[in-house]
Residue, then its C-alpha position, 0 to 999 in steps of 0.5 A: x136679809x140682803x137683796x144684792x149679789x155677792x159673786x162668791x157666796x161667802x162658802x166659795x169666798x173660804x175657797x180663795x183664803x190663804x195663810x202665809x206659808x212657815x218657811x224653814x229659813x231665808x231662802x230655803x223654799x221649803x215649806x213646813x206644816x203648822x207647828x213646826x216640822x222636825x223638833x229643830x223646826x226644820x225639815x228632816x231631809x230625809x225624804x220622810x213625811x214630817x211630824x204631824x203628817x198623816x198618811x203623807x198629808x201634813x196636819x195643814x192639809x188635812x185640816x184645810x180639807x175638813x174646814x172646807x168640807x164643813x164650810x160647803x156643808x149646807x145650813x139647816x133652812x130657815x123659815x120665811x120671816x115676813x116681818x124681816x122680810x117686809x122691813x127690807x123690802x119697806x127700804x128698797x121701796x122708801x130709796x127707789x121712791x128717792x128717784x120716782x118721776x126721774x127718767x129712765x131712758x128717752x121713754x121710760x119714766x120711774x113712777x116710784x113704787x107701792x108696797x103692802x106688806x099686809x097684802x104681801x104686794x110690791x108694784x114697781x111703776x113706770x111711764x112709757x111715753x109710747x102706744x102700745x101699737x108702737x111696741x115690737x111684736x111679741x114685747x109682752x112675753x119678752x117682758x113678762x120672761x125678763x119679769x120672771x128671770x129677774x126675780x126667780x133667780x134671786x134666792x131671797x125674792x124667790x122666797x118671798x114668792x114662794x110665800x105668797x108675794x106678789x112682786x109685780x111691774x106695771x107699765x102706764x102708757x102714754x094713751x093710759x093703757x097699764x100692762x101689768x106683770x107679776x113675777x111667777x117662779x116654775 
């Protein structure tokens, strides 16, 4: 289970695939589809579709078009594994503690990560070296919306959500005021 993006799904990375084209000789710029064109391996020149054309579509074209349609063709779903699921998540959150007690910003302090598979939690934790009274108005709804967008829109934690994770932000503040988050997905 992978928890990055990938900016093309590997269905769309077919899409970008290419094989080098047969040429009929040096020069020639003609194109000849897979297995040969005439019984020479040349083109027959006389305007008619090659052997192996179907309906004026070489072979190739045809079988780009049904490779492509079974590429896109959705898989069956698979169901949540929480045990798969628990075990990447116990990476994510062993390598985000590596940086628990580093500084983010010139407020914002990385306070490491809890994880509780058995409680089905994930709480990431962070100091904000201000009051709350100092935040701009209307920052909790802007961050509970960011919260949300950020882990609904991935495919993998929005699963997880849909199985009965809670995938939660808690903020300390310097007067020890917490606000706390918890991802919710429409």
């Amino acid at each position: 289970m992978t928890f990055s993006t990938n900016p093309l799904p590997p269905a769309q990375n077919a899409l970008f695939l290419r094989s080098a084209p047969e040429h009929d000789g040096p020069g020639s710029g003609a194109l000849r589809p897979a297995g040969g064109g005439n019984a020479s391996g040349g083109s027959t020149g006389d305007g008619a579709a090659p052997a192996g054309a179907i309906g004026g579509l070489s072979m190739r074209a045809t079988t780009i078009s049904i490779v492509l349609t079974l590429t896109l063709a959705p898989l069956p779903a698979l169901p949540f594994d929480q045990d798969e699921f628990c075990a990447a998540v116990t990476d994510i959150a062993r390598r985000m503690n590596v940086r628990k007690g580093r500084w983010l910003d010139r407020s914002t302090r990385h306070d490491g990560v809890e994880l509780d598979c058995d409680a089905k939690t994930l709480e990431a934790k962070r100091l904000v070296n201000a009051d709350p009274d100092e935040m701009r108005e209307g920052w909790q709804a802007r961050k509970e919306r960011e919260w949300n967008a950020r882990y609904c829109a991935d495919e993998s934690w929005r699963e997880a959500i849909d199985n009965g994770w809670s995938i939660v932000s808690t903020l300390t503040f310097r007067t020890g005021e917490q606000v706390s988050f918890v991802a919710e997905c429409d």
